[in-house]
C-alpha positions, 0 to 999 in steps of 0.5 A: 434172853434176847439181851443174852443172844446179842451178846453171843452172837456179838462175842461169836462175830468178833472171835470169827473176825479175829485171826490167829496171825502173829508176823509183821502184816506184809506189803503187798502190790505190783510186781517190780523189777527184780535187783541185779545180783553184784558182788559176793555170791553167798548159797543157802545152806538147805540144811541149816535154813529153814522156811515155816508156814503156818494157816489158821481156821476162821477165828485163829482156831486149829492151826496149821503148821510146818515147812517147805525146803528152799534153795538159792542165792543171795548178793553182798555187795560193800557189806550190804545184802543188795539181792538175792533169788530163791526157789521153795519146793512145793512137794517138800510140803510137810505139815507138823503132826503136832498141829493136826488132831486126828479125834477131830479130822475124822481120822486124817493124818498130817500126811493127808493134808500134805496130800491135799495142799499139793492137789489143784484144789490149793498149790498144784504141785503137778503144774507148778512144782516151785514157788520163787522169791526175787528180792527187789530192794532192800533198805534199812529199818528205821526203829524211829519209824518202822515196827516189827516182831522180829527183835534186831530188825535191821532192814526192810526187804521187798521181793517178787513172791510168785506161786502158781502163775501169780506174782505179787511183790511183798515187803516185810521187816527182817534181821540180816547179819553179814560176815566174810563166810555166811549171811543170815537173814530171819524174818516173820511176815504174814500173807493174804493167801488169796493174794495168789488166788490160793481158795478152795474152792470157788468163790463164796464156797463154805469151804474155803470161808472156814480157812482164814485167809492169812498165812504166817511165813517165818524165814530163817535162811543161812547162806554161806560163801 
């Protein structure tokens, strides 16, 4: 029986220290002075980009997903993405009813947890309405040296992420195609949440430990000329 409890709680210590996060782990650190947009001005095309989010329960488990609407723009300059700015509307928050089992919240809808992000237990959307996103570099992806979920990644970009009052610069791999009409760029990285201080509740509060501090971001972002 006590070789049997060592086992379980041994499984229980590696399943809870496991996350559910799939995109390339990002770099962070200090935030750095953002590239000067030249050249060609491309505009996101809301309708057809799209900013995904998904959270995870301690261990992977119950996962929380859906989007966030963002504008912006990018630079092209000799055929290279060299800059760009983007602005991510916090209370365009939606979650997936997909992702949210009512049988198991008690009752609480999608739209209740919408509700809840934008409170000042996490986002405070009342106070800071936006989130923003200001490319710092971009240089090319070394497949000799450098990995990545995204399949075709072409370019490694680096940019100041600020929300809240908080700005931590992130790198991450990404696809960008460049064309005379329109530019792309997907990518799939993930965060430490608390990186911008996003915890619910104080420090050490049994609340915030059962939500597991990294947080998907998938980009898929068309801007046209």
């Amino acid at each position: 029986m006590k070789k049997l409890s060592f086992l379980a709680v041994l499984a229980s210590f590696v399943l809870y220290s496991c996350g559910g996060a799939t995109g390339d782990k990002a770099t962070t650190g200090a935030a750095e002075q953002v590239a000067e947009q030249s050249g060609a001005t491309y505009t996101v095309d809301s309708s057809s980009s799209t900013l995904k989010w998904k959270g995870y329960h301690k261990g992977g488990f119950d996962p929380r997903f859906g989007t966030l609407a963002t504008t912006g723009t990018v630079s092209v300059e000799n055929g290279t993405l060299t800059a760009g700015s983007f602005i991510i509307d916090i209370k365009s928050i939606v979650t997936d009813a997909a992702s949210v089992d009512t049988l198991k919240t008690g009752g609480k809808t999608s739209l209740d947890l919408d509700n809840h992000l934008k409170t000042a237990d996490f986002f405070d959307a009342e106070t800071y309405p936006t989130a923003k996103f200001e490319i710092t570099s971009v240089v090319d992806f070394d497949a000799a040296n450098d990995v990545s979920v995204v399949e075709g990644a072409t370019h490694i970009i680096s940019g100041n992420l600020t929300i809240k009052d908080q700005t931590v610069n992130v790198t991450f791999p990404a696809k960008t195609t460049i064309a005379d009409d329109a530019v792309t760029v997907a990518s799939k990285f993930t965060i430490n949440r608390q990186d911008w201080g996003l915890t619910y509740g104080t420090e050490g509060d049994p609340k915030d430990w059962m939500i597991s501090q990294e947080v998907d971001i998938e980009l898929n972002i068309k801007a046209n000329k």
